[in-house]
Phi, psi and omega in degrees: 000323173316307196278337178262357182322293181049043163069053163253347164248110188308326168310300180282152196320112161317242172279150176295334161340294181278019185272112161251141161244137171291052303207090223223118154246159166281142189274331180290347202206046190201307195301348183270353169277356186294305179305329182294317203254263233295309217267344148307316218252329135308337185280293190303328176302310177299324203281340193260316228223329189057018151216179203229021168277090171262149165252109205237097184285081159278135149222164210244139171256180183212101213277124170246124190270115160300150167304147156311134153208149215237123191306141204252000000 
């Protein structure tokens, strides 16, 4: 919906140009699926737009859990 917007929904991507997709993986159990979901995600892309120029935010996430603590 972004990539075909061309501003006519203000909530969504002005142009494709200015389109980043966000990419967030677990690096222990996500990175060996990262290339598989980047080169779908060229295809489709390509398939909509007839190019293959993405702007693409990879980040790795990271959950940090607190320590348990416990009431004296």
């Amino acid at each position: 919906m972004d990539i075909n917007n061309n501003g006519i929904n203000p909530m969504l991507s002005e142009n494709s140009k200015k389109l980043v997709i966000s990419i967030s993986y677990d690096k222990k159990n996500e990175f060996n699926k990262l290339l598989e979901n980047l080169d779908k995600l060229t295809e489709q892309y390509y398939g909509i737009t007839n190019n293959t120029d993405i702007k693409i935010w990879l980040t790795d996430k990271e959950f940090l859990i607190p320590p348990p603590t416990f009431k004296k």
